[in-house]
Structure formats: C-alpha cells, structure tokens
Residue frames relative to the residue before (quaternion, step in Angstrom):
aa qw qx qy qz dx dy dz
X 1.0000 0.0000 0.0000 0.0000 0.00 0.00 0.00
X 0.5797 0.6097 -0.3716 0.3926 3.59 1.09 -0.95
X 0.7086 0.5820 -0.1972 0.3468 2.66 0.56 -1.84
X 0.5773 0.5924 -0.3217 0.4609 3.72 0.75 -1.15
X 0.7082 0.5672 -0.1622 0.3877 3.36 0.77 -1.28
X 0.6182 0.5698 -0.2045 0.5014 3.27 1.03 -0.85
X 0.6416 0.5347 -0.2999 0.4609 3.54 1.10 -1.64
X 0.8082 0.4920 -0.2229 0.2345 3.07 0.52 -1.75
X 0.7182 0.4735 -0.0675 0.5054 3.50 1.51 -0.96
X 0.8784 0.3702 -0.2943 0.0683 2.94 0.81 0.65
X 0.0936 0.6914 -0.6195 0.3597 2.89 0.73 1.78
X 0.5083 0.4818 -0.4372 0.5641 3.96 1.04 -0.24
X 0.6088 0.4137 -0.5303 0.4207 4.23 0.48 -0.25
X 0.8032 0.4533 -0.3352 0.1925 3.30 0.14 -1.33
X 0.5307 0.5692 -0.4696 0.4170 3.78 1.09 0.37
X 0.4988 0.5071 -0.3844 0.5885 3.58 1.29 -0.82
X 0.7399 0.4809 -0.3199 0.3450 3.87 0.08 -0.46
X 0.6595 0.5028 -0.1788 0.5294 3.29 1.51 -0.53
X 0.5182 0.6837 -0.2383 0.4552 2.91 1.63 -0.43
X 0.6330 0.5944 -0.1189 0.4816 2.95 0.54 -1.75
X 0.6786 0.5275 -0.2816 0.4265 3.67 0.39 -2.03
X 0.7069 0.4032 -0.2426 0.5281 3.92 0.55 -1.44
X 0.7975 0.3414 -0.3506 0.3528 3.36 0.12 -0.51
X 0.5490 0.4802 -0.4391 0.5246 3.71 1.40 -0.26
X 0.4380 0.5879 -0.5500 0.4001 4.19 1.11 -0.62
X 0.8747 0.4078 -0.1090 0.2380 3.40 0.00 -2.29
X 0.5087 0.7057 -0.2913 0.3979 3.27 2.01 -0.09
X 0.5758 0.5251 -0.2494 0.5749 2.94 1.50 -1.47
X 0.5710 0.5912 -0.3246 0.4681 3.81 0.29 -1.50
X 0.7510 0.3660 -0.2636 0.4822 3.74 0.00 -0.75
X 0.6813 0.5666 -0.2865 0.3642 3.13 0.49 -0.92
X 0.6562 0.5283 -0.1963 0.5017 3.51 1.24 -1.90
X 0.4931 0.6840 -0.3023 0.4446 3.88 1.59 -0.62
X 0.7098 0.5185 -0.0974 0.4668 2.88 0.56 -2.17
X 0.6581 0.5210 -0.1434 0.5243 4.06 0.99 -0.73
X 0.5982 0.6927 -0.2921 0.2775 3.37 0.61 -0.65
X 0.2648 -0.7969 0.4518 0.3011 3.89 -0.18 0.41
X 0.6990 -0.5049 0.3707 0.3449 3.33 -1.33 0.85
X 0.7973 0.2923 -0.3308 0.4116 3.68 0.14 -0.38
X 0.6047 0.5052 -0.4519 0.4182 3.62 1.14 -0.12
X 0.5531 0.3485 -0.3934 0.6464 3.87 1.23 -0.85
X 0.4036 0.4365 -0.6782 0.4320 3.87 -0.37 0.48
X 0.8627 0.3285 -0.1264 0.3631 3.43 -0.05 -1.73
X 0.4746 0.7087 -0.3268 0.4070 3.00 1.13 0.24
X 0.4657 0.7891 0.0842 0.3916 2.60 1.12 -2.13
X 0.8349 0.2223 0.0958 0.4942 3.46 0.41 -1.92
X 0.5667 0.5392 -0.5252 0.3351 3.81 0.92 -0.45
X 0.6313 0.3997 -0.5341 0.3955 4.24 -0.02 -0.24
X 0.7983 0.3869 -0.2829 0.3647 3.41 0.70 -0.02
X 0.3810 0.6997 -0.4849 0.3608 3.63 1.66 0.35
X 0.3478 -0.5778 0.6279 0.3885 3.82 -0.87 0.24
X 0.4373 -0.5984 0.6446 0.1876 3.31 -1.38 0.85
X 0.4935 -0.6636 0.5595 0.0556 3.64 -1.48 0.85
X 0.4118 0.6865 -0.4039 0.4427 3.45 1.96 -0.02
X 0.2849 -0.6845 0.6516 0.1602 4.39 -0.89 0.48
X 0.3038 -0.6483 0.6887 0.1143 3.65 -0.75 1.40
C-alpha cells in the first residue's frame, strides 16, 4: 500500500523539494550578507565602479 503511495504522488514531492532547495540558497545568501564586515561590503559595494587598469 505504501509503496503505491509513494509511486503515485510523486510529482506533488518534487515542488516541496525545490522549494526548500531556493529557500535554504536565499537563507544562507542573506545570512552570509547579514555577517559580512563593513570594509569588505565597502569593497564590494565599489568594484562596478573601480576604473580598470586595462589600456584601450
């Protein structure tokens, strides 16, 4: 009986699993944000806007 149950149902798991996955991604992500020290999210912050050292 289990087993049936399992077969039949489970295309209803694999959204809950995708779920989970993104929300455990953006949890971490926030978190590593939320942690971060002030002079590295400065430099962070500032790198689309460094002039590059590259001659056109």
């Amino acid at each position: 009986m289990f087993h049936r149950v399992l077969h039949e149902q489970w295309t209803s798991i694999i959204p809950v699993i995708s779920f989970v996955l993104i929300s455990g991604v953006f949890i971490i992500a926030t978190i590593r944000a939320l942690r971060m020290k002030k002079g590295e999210r400065e430099h962070l912050s500032s790198l689309p806007l460094e002039d590059s050292n590259v001659e056109h």
